[in-house]
C-alpha positions in Angstrom: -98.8 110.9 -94.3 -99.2 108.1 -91.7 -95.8 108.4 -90.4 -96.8 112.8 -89.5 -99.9 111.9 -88.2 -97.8 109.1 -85.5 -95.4 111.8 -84.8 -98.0 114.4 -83.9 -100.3 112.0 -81.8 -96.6 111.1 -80.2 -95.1 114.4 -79.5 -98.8 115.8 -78.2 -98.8 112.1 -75.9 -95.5 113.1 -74.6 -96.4 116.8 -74.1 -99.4 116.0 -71.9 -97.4 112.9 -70.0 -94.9 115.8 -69.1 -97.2 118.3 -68.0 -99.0 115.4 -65.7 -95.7 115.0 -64.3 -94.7 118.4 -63.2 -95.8 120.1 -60.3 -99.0 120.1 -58.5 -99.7 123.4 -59.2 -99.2 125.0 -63.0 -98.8 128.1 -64.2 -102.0 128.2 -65.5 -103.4 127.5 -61.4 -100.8 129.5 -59.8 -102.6 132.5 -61.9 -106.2 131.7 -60.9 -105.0 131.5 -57.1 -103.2 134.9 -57.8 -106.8 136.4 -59.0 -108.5 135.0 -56.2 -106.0 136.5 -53.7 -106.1 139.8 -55.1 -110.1 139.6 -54.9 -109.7 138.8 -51.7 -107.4 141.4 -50.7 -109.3 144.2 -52.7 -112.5 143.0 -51.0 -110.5 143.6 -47.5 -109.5 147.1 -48.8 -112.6 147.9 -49.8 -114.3 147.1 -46.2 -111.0 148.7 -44.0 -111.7 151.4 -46.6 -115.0 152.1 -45.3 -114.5 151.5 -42.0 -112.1 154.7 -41.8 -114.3 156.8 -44.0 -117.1 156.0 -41.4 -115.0 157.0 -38.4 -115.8 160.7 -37.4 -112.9 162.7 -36.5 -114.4 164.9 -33.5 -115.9 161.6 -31.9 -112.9 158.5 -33.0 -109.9 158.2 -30.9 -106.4 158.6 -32.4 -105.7 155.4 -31.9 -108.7 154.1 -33.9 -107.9 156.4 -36.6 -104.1 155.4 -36.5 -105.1 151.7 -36.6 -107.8 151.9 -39.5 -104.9 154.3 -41.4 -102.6 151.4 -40.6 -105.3 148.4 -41.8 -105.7 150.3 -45.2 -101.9 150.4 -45.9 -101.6 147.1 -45.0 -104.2 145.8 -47.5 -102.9 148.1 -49.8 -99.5 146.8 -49.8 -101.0 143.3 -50.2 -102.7 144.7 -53.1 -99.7 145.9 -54.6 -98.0 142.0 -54.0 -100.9 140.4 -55.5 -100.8 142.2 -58.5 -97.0 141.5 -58.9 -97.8 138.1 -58.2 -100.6 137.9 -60.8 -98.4 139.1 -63.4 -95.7 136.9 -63.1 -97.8 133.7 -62.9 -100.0 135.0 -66.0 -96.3 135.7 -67.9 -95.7 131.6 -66.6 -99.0 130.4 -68.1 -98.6 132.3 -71.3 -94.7 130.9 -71.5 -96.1 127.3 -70.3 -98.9 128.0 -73.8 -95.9 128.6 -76.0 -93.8 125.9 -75.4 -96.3 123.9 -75.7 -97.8 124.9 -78.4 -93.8 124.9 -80.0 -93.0 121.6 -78.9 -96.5 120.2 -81.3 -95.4 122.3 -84.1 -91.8 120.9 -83.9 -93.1 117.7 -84.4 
């Protein structure tokens, strides 16, 4: 019973010394900067968003029109990258969960 209880507070001792090791930023961080970008960039949609709804037609310039067109495709392809970007550092955090949560069962 002694020698399981060793081995687990070993293996979970080695786990955590490997994980301060790696990289400065983990999965785990990489997803929360992921969220905040795509706040960001929705928050940047939403305002270019309105800012083309509020132009009037008979009274705004094509060029106006052409560039608030232009600044809400723009956030909305950043949109579109921060999602992808979300999802694949969520999938790393979740991965980074289960090997870690292997490795202390192995043990």
């Amino acid at each position: 019973m002694k020698r399981s209880v060793a081995t687990t507070v070993l293996c979970a001792t080695a786990a955590l010394g490997l994980t301060a090791c790696s990289d400065d930023r983990s999965p785990k961080a990489e997803a929360a900067h992921a969220a905040s970008a795509l706040c960001t960039n929705l928050s940047t949609l939403k305002g270019d968003t309105a800012k083309l709804d509020a132009l009037d037609p008979a009274t705004a310039t094509k060029d106006q029109i052409k560039d608030a067109y232009e600044a809400v495709q723009k956030d909305w392809t950043a949109v579109g990258g921060d999602l992808g970007d979300l999802k694949g550092a969520k999938k790393d955090a979740l991965n980074e969960t289960a090997v870690a949560a292997s490795t202390s069962v192995a043990c």
